[in-house]
N, CA, C and O atoms as a DFTB+ gen file, in Angstrom:
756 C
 N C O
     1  1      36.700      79.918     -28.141
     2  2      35.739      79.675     -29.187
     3  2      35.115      81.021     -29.576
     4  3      34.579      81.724     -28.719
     5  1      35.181      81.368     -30.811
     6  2      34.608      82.588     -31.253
     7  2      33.254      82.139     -31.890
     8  3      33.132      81.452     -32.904
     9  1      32.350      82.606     -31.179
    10  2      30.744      82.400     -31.603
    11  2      30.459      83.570     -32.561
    12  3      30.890      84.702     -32.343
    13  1      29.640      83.210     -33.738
    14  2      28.884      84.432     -34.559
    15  2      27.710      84.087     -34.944
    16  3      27.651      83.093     -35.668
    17  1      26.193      84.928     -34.511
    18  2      24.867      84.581     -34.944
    19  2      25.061      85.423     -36.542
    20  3      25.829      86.343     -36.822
    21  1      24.241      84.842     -37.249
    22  2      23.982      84.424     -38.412
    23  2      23.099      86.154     -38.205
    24  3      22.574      86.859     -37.343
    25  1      23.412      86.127     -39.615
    26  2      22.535      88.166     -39.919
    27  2      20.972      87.946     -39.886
    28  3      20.257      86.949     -39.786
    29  1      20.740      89.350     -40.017
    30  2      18.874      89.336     -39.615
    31  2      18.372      88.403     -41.076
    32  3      18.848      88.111     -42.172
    33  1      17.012      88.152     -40.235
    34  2      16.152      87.265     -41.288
    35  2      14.697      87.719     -41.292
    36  3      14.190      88.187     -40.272
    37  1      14.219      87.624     -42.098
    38  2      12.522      88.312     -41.688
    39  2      12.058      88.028     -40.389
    40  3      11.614      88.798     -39.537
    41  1      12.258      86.569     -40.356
    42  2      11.465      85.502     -39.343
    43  2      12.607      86.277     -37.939
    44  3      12.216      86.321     -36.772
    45  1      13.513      86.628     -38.227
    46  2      14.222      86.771     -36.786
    47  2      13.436      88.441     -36.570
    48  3      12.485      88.667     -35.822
    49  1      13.869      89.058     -37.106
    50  2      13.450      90.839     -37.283
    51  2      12.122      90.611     -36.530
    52  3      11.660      91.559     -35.896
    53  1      11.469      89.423     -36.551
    54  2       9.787      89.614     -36.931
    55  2       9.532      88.844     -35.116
    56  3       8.418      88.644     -34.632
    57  1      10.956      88.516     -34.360
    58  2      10.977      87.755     -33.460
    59  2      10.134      86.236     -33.347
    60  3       9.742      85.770     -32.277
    61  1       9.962      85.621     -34.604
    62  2       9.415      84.533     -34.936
    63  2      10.845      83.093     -34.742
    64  3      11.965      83.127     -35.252
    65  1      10.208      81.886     -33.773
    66  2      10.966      81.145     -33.737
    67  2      11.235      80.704     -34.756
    68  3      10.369      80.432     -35.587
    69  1      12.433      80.531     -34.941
    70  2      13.121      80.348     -36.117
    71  2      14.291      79.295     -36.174
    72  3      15.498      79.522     -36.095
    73  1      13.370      77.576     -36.396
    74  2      14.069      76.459     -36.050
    75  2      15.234      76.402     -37.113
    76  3      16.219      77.124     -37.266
    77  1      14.771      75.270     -37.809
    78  2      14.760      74.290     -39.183
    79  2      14.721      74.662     -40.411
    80  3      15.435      74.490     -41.399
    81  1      13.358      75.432     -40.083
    82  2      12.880      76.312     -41.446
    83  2      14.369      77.002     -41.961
    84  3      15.149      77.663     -41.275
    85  1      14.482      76.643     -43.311
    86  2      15.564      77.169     -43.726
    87  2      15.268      78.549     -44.430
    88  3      15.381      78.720     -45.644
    89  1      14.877      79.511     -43.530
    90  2      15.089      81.244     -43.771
    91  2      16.592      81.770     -44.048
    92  3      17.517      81.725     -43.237
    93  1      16.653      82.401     -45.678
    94  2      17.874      83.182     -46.373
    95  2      17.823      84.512     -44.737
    96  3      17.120      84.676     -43.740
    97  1      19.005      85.130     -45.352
    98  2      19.182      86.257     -44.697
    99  2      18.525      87.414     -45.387
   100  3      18.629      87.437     -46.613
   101  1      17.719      88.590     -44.665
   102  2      17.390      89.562     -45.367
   103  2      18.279      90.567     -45.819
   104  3      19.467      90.465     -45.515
   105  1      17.835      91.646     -46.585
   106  2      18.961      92.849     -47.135
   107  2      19.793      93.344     -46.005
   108  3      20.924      93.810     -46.142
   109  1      19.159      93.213     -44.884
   110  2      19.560      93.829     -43.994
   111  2      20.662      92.878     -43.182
   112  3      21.723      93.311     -42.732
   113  1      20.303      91.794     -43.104
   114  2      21.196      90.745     -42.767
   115  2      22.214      90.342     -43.499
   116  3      23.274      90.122     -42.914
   117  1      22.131      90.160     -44.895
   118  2      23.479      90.573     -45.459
   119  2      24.331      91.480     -45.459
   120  3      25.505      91.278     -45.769
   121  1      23.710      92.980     -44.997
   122  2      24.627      94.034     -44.969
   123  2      25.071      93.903     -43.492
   124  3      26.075      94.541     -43.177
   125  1      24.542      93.264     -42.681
   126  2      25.436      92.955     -41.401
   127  2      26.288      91.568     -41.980
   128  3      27.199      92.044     -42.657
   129  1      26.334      90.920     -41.994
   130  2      27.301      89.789     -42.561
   131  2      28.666      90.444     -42.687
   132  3      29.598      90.291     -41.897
   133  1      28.661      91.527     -44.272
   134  2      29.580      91.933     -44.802
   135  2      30.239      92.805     -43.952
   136  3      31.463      92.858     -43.826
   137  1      29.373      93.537     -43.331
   138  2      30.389      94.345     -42.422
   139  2      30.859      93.813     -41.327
   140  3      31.357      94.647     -40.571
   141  1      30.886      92.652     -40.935
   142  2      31.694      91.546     -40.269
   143  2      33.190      91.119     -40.502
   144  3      34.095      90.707     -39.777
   145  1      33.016      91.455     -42.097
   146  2      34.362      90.966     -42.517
   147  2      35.905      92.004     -42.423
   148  3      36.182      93.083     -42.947
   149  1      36.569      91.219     -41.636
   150  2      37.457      92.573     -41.748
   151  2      37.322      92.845     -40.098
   152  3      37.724      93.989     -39.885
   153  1      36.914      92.221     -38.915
   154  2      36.482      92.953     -38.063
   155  2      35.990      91.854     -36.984
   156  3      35.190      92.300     -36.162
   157  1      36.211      90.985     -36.900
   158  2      36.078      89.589     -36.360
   159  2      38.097      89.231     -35.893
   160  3      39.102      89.377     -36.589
   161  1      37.926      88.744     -34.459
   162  2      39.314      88.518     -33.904
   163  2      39.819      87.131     -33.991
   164  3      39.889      86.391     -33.010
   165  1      40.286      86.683     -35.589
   166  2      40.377      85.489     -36.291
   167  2      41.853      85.262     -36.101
   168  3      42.258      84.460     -36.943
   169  1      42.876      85.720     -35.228
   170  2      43.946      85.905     -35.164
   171  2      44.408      84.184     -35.163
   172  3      45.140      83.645     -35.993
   173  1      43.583      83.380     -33.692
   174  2      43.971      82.534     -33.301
   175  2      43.257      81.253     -33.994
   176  3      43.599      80.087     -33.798
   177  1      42.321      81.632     -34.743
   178  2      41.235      80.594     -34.707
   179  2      41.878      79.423     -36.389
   180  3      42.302      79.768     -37.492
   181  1      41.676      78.275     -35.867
   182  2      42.019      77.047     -36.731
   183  2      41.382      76.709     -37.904
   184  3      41.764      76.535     -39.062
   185  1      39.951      76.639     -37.140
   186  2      38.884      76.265     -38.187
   187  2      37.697      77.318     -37.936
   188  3      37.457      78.148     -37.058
   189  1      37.079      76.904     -39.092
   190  2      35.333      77.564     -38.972
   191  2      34.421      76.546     -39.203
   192  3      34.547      75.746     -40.129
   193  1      33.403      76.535     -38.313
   194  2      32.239      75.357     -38.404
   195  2      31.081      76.242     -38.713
   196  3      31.170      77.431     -38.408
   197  1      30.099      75.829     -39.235
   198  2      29.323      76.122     -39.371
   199  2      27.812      75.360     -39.156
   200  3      28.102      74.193     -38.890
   201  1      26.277      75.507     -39.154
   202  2      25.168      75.070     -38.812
   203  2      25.371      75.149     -40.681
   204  3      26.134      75.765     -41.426
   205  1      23.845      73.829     -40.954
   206  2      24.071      73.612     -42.619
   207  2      23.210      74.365     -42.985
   208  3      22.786      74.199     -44.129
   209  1      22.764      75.227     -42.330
   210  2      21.202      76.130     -42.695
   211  2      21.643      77.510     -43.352
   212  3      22.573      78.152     -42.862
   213  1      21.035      77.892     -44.337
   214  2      21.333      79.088     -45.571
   215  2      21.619      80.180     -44.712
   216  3      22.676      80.812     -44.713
   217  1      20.646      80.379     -43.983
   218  2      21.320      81.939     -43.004
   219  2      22.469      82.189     -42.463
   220  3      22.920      83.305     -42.206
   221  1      23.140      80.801     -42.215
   222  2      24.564      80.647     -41.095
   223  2      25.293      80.630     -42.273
   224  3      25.766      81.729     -42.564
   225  1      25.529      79.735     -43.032
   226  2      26.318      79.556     -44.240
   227  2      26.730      81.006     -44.990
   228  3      27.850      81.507     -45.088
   229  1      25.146      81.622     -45.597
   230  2      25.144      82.334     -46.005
   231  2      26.660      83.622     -45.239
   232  3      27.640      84.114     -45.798
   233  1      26.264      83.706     -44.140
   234  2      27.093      84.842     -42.823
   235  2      28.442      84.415     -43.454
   236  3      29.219      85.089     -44.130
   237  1      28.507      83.311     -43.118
   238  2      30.328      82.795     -43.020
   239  2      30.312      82.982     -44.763
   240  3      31.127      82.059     -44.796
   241  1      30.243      83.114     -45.310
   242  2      30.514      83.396     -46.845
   243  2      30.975      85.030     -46.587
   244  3      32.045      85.609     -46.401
   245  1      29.308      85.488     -46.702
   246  2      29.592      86.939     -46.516
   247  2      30.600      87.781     -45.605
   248  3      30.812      88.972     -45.831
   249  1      31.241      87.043     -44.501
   250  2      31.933      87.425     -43.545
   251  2      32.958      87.118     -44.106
   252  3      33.887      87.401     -43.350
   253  1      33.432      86.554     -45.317
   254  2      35.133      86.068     -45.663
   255  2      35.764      85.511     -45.138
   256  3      36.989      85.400     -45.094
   257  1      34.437      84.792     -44.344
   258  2      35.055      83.184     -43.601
   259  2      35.504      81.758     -44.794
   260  3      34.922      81.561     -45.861
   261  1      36.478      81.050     -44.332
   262  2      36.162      79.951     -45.339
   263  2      35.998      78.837     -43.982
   264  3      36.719      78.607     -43.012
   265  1      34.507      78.219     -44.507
   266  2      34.188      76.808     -43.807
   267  2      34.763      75.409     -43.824
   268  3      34.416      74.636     -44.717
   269  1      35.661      75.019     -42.845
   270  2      36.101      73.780     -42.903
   271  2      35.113      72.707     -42.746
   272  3      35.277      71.620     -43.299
   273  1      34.118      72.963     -42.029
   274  2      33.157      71.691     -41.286
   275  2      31.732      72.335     -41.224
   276  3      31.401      73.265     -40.489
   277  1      30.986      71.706     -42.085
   278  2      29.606      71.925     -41.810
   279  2      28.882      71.179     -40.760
   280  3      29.606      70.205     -40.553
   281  1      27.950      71.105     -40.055
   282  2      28.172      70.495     -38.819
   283  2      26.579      70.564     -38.438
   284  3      26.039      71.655     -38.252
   285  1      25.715      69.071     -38.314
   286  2      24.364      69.612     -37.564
   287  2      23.977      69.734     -36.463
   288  3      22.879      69.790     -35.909
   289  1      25.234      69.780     -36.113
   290  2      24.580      69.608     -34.447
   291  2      24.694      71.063     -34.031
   292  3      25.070      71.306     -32.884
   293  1      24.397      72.065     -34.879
   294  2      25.109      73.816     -34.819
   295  2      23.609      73.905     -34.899
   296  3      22.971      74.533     -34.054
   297  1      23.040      73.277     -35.913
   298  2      21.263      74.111     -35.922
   299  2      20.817      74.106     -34.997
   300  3      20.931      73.386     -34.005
   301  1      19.988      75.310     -35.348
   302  2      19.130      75.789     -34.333
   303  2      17.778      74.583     -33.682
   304  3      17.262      73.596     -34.207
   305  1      17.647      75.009     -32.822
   306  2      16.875      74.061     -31.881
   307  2      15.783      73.665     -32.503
   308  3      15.298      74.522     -33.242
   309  1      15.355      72.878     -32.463
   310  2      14.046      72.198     -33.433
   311  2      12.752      72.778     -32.575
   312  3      12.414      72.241     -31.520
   313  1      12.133      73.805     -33.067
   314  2      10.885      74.254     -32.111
   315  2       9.872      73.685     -32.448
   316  3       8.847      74.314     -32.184
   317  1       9.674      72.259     -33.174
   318  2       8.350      72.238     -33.074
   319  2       7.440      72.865     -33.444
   320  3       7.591      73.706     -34.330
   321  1       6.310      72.644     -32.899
   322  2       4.759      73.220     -33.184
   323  2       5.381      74.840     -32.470
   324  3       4.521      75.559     -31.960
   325  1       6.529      75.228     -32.468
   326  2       6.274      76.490     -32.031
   327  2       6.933      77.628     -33.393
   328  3       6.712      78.835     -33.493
   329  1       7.595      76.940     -34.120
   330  2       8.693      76.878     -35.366
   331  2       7.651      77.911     -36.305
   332  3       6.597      77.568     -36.839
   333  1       8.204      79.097     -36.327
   334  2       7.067      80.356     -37.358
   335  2       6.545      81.036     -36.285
   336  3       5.789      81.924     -36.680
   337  1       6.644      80.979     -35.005
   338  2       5.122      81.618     -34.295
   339  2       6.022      82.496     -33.496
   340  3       7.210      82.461     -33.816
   341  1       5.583      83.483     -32.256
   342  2       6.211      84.397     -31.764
   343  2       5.926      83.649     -30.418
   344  3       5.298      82.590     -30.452
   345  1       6.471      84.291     -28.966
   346  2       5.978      84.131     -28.019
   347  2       4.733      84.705     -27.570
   348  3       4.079      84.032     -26.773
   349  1       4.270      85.863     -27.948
   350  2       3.145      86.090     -27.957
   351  2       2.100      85.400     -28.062
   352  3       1.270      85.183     -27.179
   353  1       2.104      84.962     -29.352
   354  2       1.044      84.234     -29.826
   355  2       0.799      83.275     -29.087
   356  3      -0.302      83.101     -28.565
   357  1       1.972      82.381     -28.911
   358  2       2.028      81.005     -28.352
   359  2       1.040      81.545     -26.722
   360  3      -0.041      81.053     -26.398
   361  1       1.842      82.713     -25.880
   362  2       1.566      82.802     -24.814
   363  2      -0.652      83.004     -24.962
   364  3      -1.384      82.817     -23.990
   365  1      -1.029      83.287     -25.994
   366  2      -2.304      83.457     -25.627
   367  2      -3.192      82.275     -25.979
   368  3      -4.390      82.465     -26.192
   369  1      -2.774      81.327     -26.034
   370  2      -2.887      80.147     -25.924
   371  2      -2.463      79.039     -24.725
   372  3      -3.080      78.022     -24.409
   373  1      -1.434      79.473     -24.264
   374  2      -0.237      78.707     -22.917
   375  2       0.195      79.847     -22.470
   376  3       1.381      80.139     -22.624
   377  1      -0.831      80.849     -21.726
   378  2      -0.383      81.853     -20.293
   379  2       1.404      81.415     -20.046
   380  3       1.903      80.307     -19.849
   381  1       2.088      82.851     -20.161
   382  2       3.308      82.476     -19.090
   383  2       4.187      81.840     -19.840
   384  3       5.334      81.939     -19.403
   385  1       4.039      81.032     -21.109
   386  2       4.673      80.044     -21.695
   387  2       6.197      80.666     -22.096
   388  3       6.333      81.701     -22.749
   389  1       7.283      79.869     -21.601
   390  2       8.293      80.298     -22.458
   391  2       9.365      79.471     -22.756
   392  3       9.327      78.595     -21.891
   393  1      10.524      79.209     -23.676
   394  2      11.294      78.678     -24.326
   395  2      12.113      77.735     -23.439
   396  3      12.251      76.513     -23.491
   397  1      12.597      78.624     -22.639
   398  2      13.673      77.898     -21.839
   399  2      13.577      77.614     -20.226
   400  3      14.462      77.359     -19.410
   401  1      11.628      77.813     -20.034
   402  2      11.419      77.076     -18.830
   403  2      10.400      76.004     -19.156
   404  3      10.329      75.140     -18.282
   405  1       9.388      75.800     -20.455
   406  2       8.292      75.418     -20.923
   407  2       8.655      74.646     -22.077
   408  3       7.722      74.050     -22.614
   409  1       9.722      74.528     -22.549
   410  2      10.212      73.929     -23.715
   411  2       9.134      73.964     -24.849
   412  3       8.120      74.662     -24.798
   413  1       9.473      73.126     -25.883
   414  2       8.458      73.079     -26.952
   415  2       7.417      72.423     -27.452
   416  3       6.431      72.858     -28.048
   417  1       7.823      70.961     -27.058
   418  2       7.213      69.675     -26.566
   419  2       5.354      69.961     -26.114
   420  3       4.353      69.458     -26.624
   421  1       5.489      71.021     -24.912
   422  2       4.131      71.265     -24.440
   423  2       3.424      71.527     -25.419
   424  3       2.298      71.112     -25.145
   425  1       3.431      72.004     -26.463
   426  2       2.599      72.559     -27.887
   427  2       2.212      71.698     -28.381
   428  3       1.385      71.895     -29.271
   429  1       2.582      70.418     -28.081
   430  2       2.314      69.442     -29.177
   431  2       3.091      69.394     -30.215
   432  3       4.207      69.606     -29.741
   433  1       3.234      69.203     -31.683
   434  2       4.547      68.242     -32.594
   435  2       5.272      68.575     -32.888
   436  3       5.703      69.083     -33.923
   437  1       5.726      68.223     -31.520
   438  2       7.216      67.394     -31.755
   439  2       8.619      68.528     -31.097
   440  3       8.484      69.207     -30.079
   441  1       9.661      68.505     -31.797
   442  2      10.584      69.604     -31.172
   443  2      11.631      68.685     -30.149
   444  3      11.649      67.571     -29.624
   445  1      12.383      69.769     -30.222
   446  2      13.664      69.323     -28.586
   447  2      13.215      69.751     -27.805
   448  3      12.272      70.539     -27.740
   449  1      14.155      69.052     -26.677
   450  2      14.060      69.536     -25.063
   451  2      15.487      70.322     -25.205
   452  3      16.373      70.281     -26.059
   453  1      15.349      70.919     -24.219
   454  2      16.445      72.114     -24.164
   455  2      17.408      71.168     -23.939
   456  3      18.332      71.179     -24.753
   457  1      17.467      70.135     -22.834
   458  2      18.225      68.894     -22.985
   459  2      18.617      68.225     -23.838
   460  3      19.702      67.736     -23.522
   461  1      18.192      67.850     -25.074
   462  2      18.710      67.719     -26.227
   463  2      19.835      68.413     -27.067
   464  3      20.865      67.945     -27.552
   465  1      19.231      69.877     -27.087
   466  2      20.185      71.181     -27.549
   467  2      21.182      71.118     -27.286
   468  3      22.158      71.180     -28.033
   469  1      21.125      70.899     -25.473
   470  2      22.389      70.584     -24.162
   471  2      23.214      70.017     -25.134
   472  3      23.961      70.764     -25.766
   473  1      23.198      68.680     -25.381
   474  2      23.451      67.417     -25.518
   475  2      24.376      67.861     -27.077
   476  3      25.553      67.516     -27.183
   477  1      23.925      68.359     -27.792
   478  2      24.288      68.489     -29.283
   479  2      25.336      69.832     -28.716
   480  3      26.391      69.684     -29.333
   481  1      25.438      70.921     -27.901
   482  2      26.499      71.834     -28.263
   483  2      27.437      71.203     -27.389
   484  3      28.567      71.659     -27.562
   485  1      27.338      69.883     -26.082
   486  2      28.203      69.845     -25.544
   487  2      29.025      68.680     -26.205
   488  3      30.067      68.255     -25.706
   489  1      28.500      68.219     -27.318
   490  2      29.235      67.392     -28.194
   491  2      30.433      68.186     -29.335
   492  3      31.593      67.942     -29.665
   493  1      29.506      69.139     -29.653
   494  2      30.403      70.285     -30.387
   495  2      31.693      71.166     -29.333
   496  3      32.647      71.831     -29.738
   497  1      31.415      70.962     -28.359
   498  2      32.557      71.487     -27.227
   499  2      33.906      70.527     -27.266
   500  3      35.083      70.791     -27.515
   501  1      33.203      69.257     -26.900
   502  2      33.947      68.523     -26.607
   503  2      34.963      68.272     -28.570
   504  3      36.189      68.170     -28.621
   505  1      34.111      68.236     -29.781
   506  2      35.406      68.596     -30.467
   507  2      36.185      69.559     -30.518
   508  3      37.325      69.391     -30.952
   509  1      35.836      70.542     -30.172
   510  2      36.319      71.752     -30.319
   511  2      37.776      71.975     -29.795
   512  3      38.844      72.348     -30.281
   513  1      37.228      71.495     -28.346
   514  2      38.053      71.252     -27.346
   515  2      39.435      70.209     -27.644
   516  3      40.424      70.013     -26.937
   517  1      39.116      69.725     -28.788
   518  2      40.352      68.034     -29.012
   519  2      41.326      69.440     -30.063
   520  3      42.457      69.007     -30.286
   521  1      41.167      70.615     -30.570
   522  2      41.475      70.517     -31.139
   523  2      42.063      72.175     -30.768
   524  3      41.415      73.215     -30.646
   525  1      43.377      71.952     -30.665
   526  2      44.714      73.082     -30.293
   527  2      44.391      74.701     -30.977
   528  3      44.893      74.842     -32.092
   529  1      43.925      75.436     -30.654
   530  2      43.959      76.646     -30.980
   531  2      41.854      77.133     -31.049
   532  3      41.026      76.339     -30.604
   533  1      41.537      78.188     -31.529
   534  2      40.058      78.429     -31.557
   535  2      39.432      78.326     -32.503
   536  3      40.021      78.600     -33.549
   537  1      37.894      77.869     -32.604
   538  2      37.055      77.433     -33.273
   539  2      36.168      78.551     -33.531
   540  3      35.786      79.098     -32.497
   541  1      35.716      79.062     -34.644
   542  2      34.712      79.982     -34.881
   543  2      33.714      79.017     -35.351
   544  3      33.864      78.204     -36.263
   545  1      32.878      79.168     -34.761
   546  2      30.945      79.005     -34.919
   547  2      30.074      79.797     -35.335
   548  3      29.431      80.573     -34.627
   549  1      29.968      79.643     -36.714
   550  2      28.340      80.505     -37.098
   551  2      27.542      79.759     -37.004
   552  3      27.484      78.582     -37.363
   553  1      26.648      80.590     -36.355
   554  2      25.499      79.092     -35.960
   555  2      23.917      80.303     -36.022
   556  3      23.786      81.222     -36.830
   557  1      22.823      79.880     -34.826
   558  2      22.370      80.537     -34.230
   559  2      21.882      80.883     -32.604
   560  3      22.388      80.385     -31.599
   561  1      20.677      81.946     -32.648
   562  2      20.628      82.839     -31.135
   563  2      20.646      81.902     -30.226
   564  3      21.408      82.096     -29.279
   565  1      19.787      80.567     -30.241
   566  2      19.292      80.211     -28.891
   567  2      20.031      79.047     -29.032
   568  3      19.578      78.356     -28.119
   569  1      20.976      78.315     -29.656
   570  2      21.623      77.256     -29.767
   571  2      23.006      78.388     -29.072
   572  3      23.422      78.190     -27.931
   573  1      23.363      79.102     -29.625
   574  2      24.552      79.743     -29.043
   575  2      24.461      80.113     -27.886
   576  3      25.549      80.392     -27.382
   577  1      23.295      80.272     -27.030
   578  2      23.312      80.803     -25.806
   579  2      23.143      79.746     -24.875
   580  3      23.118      79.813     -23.646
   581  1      23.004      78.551     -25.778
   582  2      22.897      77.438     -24.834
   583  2      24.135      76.964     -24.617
   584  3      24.574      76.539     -23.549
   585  1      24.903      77.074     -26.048
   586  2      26.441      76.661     -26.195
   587  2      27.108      77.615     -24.979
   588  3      27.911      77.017     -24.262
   589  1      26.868      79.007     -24.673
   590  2      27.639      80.161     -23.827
   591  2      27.231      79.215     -22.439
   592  3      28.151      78.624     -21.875
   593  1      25.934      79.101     -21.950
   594  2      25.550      78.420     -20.439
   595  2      26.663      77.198     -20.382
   596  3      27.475      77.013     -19.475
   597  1      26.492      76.415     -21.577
   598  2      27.154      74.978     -21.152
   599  2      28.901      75.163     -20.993
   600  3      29.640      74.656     -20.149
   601  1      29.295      76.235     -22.322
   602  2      30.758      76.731     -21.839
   603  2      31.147      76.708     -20.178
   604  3      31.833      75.855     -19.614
   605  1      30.510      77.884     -19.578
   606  2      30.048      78.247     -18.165
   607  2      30.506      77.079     -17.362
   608  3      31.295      77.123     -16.418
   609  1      29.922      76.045     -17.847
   610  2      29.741      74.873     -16.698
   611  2      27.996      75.312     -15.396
   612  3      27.633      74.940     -14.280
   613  1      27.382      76.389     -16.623
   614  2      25.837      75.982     -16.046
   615  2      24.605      75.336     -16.928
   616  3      24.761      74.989     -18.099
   617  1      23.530      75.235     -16.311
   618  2      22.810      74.587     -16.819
   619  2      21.857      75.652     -18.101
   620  3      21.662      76.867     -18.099
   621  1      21.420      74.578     -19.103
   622  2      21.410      74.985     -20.408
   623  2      20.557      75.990     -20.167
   624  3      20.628      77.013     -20.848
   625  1      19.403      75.821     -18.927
   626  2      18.434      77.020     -19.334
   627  2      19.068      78.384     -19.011
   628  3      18.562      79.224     -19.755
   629  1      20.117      79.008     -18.064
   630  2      21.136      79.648     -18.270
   631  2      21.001      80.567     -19.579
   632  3      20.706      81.745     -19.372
   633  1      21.127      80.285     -20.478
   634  2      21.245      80.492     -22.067
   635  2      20.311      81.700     -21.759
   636  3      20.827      82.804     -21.930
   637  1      19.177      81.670     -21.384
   638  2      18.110      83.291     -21.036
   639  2      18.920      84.269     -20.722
   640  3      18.429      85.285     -21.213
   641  1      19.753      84.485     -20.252
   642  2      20.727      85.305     -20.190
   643  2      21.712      86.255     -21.050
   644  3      21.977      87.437     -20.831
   645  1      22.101      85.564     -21.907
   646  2      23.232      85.989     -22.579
   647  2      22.082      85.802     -24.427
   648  3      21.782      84.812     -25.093
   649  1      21.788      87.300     -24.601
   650  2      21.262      87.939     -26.010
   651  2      22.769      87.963     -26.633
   652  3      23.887      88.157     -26.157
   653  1      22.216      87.649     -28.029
   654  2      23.039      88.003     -28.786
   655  2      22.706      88.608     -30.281
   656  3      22.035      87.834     -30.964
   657  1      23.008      89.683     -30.822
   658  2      22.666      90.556     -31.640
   659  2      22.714      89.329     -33.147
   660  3      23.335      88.273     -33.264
   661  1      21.769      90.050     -34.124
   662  2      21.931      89.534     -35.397
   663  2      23.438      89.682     -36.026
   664  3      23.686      90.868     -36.243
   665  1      24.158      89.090     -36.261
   666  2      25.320      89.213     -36.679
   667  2      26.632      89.614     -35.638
   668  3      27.812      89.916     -35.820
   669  1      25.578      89.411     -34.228
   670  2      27.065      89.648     -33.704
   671  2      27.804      88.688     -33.242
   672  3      27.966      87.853     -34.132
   673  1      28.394      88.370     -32.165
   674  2      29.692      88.066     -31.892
   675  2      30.189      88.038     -30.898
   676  3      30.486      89.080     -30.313
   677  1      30.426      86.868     -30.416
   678  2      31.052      86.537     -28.767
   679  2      32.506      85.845     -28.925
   680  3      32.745      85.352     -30.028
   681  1      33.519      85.762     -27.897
   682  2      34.464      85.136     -27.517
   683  2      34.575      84.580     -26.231
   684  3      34.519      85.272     -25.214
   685  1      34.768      83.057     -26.228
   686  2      34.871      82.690     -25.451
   687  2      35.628      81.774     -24.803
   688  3      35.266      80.632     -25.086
   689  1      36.468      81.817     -24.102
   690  2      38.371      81.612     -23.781
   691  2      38.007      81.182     -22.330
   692  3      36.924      80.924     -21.805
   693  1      39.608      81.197     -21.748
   694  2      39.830      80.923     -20.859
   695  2      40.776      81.582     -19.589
   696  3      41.878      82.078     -19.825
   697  1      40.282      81.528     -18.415
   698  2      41.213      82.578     -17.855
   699  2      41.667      81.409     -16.710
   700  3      40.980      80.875     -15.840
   701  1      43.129      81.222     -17.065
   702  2      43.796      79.808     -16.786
   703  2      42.398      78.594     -17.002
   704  3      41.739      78.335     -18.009
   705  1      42.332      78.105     -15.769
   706  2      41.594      77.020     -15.883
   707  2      40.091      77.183     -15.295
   708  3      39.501      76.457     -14.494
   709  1      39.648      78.394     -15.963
   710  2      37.904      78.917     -15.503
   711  2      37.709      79.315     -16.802
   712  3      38.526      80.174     -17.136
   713  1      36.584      78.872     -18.032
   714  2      36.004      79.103     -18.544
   715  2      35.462      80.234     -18.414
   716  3      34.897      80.478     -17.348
   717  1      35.496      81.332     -19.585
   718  2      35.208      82.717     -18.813
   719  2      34.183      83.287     -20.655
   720  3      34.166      82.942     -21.837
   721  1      33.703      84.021     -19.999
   722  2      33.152      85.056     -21.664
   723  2      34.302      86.309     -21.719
   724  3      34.149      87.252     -20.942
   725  1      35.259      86.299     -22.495
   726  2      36.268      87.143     -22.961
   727  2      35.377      88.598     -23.293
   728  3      35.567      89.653     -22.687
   729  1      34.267      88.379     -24.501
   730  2      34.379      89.686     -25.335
   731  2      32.738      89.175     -25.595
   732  3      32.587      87.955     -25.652
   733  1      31.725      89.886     -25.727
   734  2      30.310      89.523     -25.720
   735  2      29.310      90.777     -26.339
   736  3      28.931      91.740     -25.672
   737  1      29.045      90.573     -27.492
   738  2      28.378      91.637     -28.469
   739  2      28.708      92.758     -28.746
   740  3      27.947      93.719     -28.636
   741  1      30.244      92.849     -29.269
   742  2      31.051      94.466     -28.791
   743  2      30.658      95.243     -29.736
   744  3      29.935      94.690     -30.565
   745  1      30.923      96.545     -29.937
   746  2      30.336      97.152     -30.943
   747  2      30.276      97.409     -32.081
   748  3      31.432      97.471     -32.499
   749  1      29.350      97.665     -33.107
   750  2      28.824      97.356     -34.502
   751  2      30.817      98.175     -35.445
   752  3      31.273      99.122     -34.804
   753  1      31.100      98.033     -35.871
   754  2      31.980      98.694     -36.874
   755  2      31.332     100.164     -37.594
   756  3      31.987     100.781     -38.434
């Protein structure tokens, strides 16, 4: 499965959670997009899915992807009352508070449980998986890193681990029968 986060956005640049809210890509995020194209290891891959949100879409356009399947279970995690705000902020309000041990829920309205997220990329696995050759995903950061943990065969909060750049780019294969990370934010073109 070839994963690609979606180019910078104000709200991302600005490290602002960045659910639902349907944020375009900035100048700067389009000029990462484009230089994507041309440079992505599409050798094997069948289809392209995509999240239905303008920033992801937007990428796979600009990248000279063509989208077979728009797909919601790719968006980004529903943050809730945390959706616009930074960790900062949140933290001077909820000491200590963070994403993927504190979920979003604690803030009050509304949002997923990281369990949920779980639930939606391991559904997107499991098509992925029905289907003979590799899947490219533009999606986004914290849905993809949940998608990388659950690849793994660990648990979603896992995902704290594995950053992934605005516009970059993971592969993730198999080495015989162990789920492995092939290739993981390689370098800019």
């Amino acid at each position: 499965m070839l994963l690609v986060r979606h180019g910078e956005t104000d709200w991302a640049r600005d490290r602002r959670h960045t659910g639902r809210s349907d944020i375009g890509l900035n100048e700067t995020g389009r000029a990462q997009a484009v230089a994507l194209a041309g440079h992505l290891p599409l050798t094997d891959v069948k289809q392209v899915w995509t999240s239905p949100l303008a920033r992801a879409t937007e990428t796979a356009r600009l990248a000279g992807l063509t989208v077979d399947r728009v797909d919601d279970d790719l968006m980004e995690w529903d943050y809730g009352a945390a959706e616009g705000r930074t960790t900062i902020e949140i933290q001077r309000s909820h000491p200590g508070w963070d994403v993927w041990d504190n979920g979003v829920r604690m803030l009050g309205g509304g949002g997923e449980t990281i369990d949920q997220v779980s639930d939606r990329v391991d559904q997107v696995m499991a098509r992925a998986r029905s289907i003979e050759g590799t899947i490219a995903v533009v999606a986004h950061a914290h849905l993809l890193r949940v998608l990388t943990a659950r690849w793994l065969g660990l648990a979603p909060s896992a995902g704290r681990h594995f950053t992934l750049d605005p516009a970059g780019w993971a592969l993730l294969a198999w080495e015989r029968e162990t789920p492995v990370i092939d290739r993981w934010n390689p370098p800019k073109p």
